[in-house]
PLY file of the C-alpha trace (Angstrom):
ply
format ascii 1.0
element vertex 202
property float x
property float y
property float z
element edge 201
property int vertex1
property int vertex2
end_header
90.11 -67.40 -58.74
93.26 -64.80 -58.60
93.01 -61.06 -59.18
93.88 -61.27 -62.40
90.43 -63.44 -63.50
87.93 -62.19 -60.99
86.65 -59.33 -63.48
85.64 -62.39 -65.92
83.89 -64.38 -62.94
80.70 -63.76 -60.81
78.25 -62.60 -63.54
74.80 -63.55 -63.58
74.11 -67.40 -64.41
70.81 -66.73 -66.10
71.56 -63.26 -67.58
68.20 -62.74 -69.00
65.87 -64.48 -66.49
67.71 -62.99 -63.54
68.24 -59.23 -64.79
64.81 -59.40 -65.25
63.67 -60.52 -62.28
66.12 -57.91 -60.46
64.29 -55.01 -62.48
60.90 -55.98 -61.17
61.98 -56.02 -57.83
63.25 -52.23 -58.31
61.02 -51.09 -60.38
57.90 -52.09 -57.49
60.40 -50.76 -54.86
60.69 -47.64 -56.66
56.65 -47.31 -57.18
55.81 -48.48 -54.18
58.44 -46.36 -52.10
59.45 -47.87 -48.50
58.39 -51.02 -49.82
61.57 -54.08 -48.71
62.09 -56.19 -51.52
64.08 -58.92 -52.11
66.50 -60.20 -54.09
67.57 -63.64 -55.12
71.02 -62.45 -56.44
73.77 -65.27 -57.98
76.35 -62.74 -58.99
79.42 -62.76 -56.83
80.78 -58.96 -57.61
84.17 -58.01 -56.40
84.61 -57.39 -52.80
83.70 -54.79 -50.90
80.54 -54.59 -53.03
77.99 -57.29 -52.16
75.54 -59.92 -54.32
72.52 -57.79 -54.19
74.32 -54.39 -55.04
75.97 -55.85 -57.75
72.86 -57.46 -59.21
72.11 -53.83 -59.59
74.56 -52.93 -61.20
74.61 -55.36 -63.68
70.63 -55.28 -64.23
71.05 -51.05 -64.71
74.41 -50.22 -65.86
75.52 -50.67 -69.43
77.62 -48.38 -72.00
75.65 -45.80 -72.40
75.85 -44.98 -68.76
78.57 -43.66 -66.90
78.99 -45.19 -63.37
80.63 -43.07 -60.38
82.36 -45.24 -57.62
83.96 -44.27 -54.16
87.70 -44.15 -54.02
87.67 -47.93 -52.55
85.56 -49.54 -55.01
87.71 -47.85 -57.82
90.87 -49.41 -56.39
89.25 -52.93 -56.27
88.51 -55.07 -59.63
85.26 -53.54 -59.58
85.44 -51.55 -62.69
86.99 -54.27 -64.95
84.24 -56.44 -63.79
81.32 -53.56 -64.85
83.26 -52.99 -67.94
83.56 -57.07 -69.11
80.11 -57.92 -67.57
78.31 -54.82 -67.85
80.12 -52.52 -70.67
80.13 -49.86 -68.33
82.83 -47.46 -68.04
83.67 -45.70 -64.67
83.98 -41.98 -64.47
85.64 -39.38 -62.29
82.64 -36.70 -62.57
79.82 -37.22 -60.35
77.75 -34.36 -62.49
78.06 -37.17 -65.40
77.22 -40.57 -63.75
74.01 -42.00 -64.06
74.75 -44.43 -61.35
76.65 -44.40 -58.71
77.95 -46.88 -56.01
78.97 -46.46 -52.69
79.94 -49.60 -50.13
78.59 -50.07 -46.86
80.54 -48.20 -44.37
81.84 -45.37 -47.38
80.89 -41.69 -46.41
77.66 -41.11 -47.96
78.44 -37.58 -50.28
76.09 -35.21 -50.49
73.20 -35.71 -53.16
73.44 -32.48 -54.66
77.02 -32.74 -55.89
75.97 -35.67 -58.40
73.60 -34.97 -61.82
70.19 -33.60 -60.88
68.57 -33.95 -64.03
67.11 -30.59 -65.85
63.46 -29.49 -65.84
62.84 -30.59 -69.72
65.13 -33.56 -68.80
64.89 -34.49 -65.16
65.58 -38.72 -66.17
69.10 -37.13 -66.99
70.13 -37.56 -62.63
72.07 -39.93 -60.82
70.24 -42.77 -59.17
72.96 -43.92 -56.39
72.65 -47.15 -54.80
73.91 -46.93 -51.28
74.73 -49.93 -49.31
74.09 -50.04 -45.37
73.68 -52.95 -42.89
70.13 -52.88 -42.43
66.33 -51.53 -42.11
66.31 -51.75 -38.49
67.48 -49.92 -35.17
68.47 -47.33 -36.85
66.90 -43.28 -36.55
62.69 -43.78 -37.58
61.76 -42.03 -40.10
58.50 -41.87 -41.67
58.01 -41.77 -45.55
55.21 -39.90 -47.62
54.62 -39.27 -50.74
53.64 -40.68 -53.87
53.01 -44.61 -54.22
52.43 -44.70 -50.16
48.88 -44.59 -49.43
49.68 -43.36 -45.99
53.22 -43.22 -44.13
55.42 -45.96 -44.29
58.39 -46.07 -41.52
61.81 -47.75 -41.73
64.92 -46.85 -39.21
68.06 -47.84 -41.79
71.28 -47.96 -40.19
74.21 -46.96 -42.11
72.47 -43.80 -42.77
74.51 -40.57 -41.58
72.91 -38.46 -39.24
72.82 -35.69 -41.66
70.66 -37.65 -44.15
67.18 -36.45 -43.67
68.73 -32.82 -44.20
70.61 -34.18 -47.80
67.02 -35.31 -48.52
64.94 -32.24 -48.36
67.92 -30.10 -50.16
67.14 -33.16 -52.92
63.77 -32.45 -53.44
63.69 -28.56 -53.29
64.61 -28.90 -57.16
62.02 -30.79 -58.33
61.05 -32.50 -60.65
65.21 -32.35 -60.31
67.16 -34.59 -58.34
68.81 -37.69 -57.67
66.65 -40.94 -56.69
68.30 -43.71 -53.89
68.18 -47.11 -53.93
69.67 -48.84 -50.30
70.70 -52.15 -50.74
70.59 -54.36 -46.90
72.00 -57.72 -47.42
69.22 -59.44 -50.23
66.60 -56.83 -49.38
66.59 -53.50 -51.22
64.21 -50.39 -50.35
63.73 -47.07 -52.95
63.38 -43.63 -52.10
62.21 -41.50 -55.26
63.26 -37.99 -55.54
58.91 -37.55 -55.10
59.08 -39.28 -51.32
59.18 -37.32 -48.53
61.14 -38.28 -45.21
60.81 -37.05 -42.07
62.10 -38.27 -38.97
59.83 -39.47 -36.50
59.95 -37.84 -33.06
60.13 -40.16 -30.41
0 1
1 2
2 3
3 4
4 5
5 6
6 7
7 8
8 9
9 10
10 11
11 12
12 13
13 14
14 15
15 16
16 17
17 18
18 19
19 20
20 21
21 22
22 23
23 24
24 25
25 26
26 27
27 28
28 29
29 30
30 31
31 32
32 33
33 34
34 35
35 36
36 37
37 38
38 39
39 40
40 41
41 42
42 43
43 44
44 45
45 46
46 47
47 48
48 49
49 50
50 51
51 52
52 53
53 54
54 55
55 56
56 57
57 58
58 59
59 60
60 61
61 62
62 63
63 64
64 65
65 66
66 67
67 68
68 69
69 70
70 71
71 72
72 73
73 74
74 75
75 76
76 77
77 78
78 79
79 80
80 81
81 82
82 83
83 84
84 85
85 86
86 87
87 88
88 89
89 90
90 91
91 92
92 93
93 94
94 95
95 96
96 97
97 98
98 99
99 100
100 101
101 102
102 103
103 104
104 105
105 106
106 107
107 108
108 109
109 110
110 111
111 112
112 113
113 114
114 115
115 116
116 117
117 118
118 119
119 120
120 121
121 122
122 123
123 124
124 125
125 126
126 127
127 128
128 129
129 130
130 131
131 132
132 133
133 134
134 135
135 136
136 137
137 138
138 139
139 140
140 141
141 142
142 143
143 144
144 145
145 146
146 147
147 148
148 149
149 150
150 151
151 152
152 153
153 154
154 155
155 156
156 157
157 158
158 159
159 160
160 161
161 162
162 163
163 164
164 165
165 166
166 167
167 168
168 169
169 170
170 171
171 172
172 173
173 174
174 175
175 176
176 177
177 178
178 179
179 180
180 181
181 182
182 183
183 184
184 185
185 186
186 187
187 188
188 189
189 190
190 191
191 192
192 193
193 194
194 195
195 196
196 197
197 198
198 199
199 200
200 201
């Protein structure tokens, strides 16, 4: 496989079965907030964006909506591969991306500077999905909020330090903002705009 063919390679092998599969596993992530799912990905998506991410991509992204990527993902063959796979088209504006990717290790912007939906419309937001290296021995934080019948905790690494701040600023609009989906090797956890996250005090 050369540079030149790798935007018509690594697609799903069962497009139907497997993009739906992918979307259950999201959509009970994103109900069910702080809930670990996992995904059984076969897509091999141009480096540095992994399997799992890139099952998202191709499960969510099509041409009707515009897909923001870091600088390094842009500069890969990442957006020929959305565009022949996907039909998704990459843009420059982060205020008119529906989705937006960003590789493990990328500086994580801050949430309000992408689309936060309006209060007739608040669907019309980014969702980004954020890739880290895991769920665990990282900062604890607890998670409330719809969905969790009590707390849940995870301690994601990858995560800056800054993140439970970028949170709260997120969900002083509501119903307005963006919604996060970290990816962690096959396993994938939501955060809804609704969830609340606080970190836990030692």
């Amino acid at each position: 496989m050369t540079l030149d063919t790798l935007p018509f390679a690594g697609g799903f092998q069962e497009p139907v079965f497997e993009a739906q599969a992918v979307f259950r596993t999201l959509m009970d992530c994103m109900a069910r907030p702080g809930t670990i799912g996992q995904m059984a990905a076969t897509v091999m998506p141009p480096a540095p964006l992994t399997a799992a991410a890139g099952a998202v991509a191709l499960t969510l992204c099509d041409h009707d909506t515009p897909v923001w990527l870091t600088p390094t993902l842009k500069a890969s063959p990442l957006p020929g591969w959305l565009a022949f796979h996907a039909g998704a088209t990459v843009t420059e504006e982060r205020q008119s991306a529906r989705f937006a990717f960003v590789e493990k290790g990328a500086m994580l912007p801050n949430l309000c500077l992408f689309a936060q939906g309006t209060q007739e419309y608040p669907d019309r937001s980014t969702t980004l999905v954020v890739e880290i290296e895991g769920f665990e021995g990282g900062r604890p934080m607890v998670l409330t909020g719809p969905g969790i019948r009590t707390r849940e905790e995870t301690a994601p690494v990858g995560l800056p330090d800054m993140f439970p701040h970028f949170w709260t600023e997120n969900r002083q609009g509501f119903p307005r903002g963006v919604d996060l989906v970290l990816v962690a090797g096959d396993r994938v956890l939501c955060l809804p705009r609704t969830t609340v996250v606080h970190v836990k005090e030692a």
